[in-house]
N, CA, C and O atoms as CSV, one atom per row, in Angstrom:
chain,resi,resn,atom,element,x,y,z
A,1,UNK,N,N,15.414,-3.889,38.825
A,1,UNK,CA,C,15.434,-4.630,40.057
A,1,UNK,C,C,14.953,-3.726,41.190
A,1,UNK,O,O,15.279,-2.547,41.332
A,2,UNK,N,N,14.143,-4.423,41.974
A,2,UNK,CA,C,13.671,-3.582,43.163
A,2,UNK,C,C,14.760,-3.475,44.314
A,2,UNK,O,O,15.276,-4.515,44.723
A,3,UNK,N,N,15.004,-2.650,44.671
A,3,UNK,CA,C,15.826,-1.766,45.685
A,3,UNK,C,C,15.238,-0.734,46.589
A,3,UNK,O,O,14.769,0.263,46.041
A,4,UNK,N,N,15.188,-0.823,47.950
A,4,UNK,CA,C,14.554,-0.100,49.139
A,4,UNK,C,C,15.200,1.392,48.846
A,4,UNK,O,O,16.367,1.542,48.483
A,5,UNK,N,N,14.351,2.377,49.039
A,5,UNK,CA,C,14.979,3.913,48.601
A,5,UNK,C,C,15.288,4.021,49.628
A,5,UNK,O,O,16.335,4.612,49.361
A,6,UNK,N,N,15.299,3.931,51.216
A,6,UNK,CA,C,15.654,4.362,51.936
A,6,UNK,C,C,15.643,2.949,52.942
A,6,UNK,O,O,15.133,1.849,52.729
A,7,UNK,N,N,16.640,3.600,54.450
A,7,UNK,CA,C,16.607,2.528,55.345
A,7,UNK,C,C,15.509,2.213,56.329
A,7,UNK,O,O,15.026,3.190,56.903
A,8,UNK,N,N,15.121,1.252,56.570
A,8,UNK,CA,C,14.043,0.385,57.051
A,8,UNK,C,C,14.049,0.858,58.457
A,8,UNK,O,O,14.870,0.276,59.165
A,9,UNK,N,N,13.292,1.823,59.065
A,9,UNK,CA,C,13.814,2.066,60.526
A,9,UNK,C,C,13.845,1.072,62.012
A,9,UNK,O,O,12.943,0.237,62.070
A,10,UNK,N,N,14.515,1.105,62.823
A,10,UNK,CA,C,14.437,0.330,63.788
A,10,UNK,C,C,13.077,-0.452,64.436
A,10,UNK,O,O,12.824,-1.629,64.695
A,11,UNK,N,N,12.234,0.999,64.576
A,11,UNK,CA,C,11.071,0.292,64.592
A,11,UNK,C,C,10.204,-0.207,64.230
A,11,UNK,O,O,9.203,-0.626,64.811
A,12,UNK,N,N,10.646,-0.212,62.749
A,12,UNK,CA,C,9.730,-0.660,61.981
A,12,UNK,C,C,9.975,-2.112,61.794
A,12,UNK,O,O,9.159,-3.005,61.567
A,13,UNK,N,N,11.791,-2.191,61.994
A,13,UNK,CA,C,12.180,-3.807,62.232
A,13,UNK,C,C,11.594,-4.383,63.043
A,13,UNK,O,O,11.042,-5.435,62.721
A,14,UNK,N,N,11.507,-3.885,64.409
A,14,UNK,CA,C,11.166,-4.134,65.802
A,14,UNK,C,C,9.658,-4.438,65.628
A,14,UNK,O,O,9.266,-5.149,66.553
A,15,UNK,N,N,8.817,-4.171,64.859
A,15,UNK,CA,C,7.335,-4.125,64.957
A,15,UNK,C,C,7.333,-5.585,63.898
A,15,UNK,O,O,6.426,-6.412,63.998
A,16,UNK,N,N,8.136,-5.699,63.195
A,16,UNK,CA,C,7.785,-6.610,62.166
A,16,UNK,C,C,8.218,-7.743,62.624
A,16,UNK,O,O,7.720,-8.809,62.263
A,17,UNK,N,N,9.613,-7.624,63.837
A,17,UNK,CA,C,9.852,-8.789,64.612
A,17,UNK,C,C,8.858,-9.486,65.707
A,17,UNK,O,O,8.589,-10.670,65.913
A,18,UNK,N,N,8.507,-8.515,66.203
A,18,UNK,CA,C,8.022,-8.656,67.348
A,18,UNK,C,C,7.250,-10.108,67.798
A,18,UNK,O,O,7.152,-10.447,68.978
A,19,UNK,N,N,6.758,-10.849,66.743
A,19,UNK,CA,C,5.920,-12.165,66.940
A,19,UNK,C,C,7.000,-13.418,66.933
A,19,UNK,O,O,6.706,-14.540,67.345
A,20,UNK,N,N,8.309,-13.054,66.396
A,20,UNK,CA,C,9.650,-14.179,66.200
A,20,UNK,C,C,10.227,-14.752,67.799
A,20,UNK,O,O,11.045,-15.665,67.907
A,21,UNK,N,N,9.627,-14.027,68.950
A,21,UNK,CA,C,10.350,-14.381,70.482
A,21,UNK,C,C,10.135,-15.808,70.365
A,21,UNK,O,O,9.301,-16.419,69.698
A,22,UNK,N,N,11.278,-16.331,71.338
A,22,UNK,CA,C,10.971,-17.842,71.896
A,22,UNK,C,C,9.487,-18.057,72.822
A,22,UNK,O,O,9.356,-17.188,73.683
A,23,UNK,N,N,8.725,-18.754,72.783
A,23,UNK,CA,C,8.200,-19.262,74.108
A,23,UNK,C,C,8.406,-20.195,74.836
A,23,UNK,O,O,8.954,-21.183,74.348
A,24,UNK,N,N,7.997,-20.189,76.381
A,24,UNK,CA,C,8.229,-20.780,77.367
A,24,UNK,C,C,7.423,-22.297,76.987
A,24,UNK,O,O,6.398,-22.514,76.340
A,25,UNK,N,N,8.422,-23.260,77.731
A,25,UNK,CA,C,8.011,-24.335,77.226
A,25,UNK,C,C,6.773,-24.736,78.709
A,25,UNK,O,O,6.879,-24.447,79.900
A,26,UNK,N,N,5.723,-25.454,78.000
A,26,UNK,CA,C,4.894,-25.280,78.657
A,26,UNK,C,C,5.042,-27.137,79.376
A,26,UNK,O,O,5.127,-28.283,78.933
A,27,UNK,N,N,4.999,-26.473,80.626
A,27,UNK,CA,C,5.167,-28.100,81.642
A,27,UNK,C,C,3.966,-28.569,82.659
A,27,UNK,O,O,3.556,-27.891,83.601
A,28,UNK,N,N,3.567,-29.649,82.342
A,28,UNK,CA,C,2.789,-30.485,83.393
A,28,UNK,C,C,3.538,-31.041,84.513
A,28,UNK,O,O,4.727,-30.800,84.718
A,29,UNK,N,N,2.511,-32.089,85.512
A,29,UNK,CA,C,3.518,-32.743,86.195
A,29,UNK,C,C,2.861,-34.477,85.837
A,29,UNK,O,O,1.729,-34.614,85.373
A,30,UNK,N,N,3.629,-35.493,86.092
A,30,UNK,CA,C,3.421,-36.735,85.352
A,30,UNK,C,C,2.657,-37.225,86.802
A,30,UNK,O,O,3.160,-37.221,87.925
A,31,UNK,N,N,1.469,-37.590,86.466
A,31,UNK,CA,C,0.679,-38.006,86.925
A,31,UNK,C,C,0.537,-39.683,87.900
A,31,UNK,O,O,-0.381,-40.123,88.593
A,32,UNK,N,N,2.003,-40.302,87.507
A,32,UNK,CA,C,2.432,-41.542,88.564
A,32,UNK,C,C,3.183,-40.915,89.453
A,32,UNK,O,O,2.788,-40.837,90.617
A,33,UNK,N,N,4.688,-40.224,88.966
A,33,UNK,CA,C,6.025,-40.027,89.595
A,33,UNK,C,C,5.677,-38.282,90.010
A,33,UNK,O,O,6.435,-37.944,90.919
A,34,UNK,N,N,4.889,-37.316,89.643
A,34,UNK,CA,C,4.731,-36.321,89.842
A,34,UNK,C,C,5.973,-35.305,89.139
A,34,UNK,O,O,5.857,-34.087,89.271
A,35,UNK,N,N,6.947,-35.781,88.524
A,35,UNK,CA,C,8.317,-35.175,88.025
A,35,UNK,C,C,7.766,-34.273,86.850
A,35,UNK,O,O,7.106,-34.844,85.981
A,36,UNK,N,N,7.992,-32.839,86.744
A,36,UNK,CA,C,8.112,-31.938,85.826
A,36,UNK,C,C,8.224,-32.260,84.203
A,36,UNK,O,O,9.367,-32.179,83.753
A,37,UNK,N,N,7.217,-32.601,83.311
A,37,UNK,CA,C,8.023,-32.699,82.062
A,37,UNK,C,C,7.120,-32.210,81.133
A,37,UNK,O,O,5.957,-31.987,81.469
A,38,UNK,N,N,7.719,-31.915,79.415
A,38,UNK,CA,C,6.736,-31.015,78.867
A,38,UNK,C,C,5.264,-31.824,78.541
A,38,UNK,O,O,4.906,-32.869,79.085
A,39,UNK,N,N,4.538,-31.086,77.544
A,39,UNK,CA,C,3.415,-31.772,77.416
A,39,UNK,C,C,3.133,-33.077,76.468
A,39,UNK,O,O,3.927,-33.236,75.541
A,40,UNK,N,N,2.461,-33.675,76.563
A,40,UNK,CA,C,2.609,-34.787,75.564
A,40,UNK,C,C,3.542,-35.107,74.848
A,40,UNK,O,O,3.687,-34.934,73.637
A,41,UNK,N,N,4.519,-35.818,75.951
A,41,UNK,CA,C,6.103,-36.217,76.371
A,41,UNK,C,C,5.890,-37.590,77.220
A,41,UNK,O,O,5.161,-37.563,78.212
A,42,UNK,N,N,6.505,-38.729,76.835
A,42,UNK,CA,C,6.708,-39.730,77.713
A,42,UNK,C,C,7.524,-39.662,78.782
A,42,UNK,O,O,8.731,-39.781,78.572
A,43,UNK,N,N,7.052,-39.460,80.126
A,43,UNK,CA,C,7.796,-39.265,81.471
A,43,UNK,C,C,8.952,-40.154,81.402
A,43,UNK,O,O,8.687,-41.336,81.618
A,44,UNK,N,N,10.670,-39.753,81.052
A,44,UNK,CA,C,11.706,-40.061,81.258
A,44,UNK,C,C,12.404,-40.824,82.308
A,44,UNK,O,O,13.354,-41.602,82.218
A,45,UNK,N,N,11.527,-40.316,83.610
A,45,UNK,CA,C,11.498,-40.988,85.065
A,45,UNK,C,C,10.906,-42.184,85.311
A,45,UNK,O,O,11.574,-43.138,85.710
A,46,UNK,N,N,9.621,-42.262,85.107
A,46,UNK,CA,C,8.773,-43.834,85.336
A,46,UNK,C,C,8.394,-44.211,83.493
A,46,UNK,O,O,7.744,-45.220,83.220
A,47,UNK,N,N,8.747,-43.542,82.713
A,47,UNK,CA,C,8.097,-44.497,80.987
A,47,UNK,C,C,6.830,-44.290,81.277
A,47,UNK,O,O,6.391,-45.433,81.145
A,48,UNK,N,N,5.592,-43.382,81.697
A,48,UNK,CA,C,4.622,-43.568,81.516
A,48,UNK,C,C,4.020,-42.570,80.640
A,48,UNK,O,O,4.397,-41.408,80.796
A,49,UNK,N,N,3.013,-42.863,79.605
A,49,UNK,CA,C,2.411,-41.646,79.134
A,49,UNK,C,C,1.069,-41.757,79.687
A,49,UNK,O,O,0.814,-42.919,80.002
A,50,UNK,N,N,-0.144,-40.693,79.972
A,50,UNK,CA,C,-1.781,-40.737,80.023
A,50,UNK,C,C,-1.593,-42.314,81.100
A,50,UNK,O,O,-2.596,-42.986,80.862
A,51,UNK,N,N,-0.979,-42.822,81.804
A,51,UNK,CA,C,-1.202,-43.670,82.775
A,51,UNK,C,C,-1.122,-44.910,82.442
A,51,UNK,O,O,-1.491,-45.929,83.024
A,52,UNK,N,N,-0.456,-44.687,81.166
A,52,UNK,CA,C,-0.147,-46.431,80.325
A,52,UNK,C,C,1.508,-46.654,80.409
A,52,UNK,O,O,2.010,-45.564,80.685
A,53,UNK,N,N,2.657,-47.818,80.249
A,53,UNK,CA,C,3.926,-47.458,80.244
A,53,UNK,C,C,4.180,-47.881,79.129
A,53,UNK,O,O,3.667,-48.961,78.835
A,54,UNK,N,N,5.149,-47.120,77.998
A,54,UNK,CA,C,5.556,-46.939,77.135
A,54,UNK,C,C,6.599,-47.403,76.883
A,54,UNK,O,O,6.931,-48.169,75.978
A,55,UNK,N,N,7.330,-46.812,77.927
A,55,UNK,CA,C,8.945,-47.257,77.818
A,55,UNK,C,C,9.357,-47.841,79.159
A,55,UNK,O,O,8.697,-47.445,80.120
A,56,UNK,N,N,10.455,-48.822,79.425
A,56,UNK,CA,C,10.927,-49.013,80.221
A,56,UNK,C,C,11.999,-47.722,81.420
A,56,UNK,O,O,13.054,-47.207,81.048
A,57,UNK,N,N,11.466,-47.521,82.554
A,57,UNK,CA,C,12.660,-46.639,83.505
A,57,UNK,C,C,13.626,-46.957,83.095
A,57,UNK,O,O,13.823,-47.998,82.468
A,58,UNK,N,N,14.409,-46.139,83.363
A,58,UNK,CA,C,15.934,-45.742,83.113
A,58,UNK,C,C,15.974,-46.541,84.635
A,58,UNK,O,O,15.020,-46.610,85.410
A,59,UNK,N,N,17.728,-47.293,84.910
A,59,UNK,CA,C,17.736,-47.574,85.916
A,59,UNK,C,C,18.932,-46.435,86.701
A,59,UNK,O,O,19.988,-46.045,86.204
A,60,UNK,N,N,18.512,-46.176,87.695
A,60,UNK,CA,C,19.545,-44.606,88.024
A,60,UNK,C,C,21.102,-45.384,88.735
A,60,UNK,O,O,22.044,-44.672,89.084
């Protein structure tokens, strides 16, 4: 059975991690209501996607 002869050093963890980070979620703004949301996402605020409505508003 294969078994590591020695321990794996920090940086060598660290180098092999290095591509695993979260990224930032990337945001437009919705093009009726102007409200913040991610990308090719139906605006939660007005139901619109690309300038068509999808879903009905939420009523606040």
């Amino acid at each position: 059975m294969a078994v590591p002869k020695r321990k794996q050093s920090n940086a060598r963890t660290g180098t092999r991690r290095s591509h695993d980070h979260k990224e930032k979620i990337q945001l437009t703004h919705c093009s009726e209501c102007s409200e913040a949301i991610p990308t090719h996402v139906v605006c939660p605020n007005c139901g619109k996607y690309q300038g068509r409505l999808f879903v009905e508003p939420k009523e606040k």
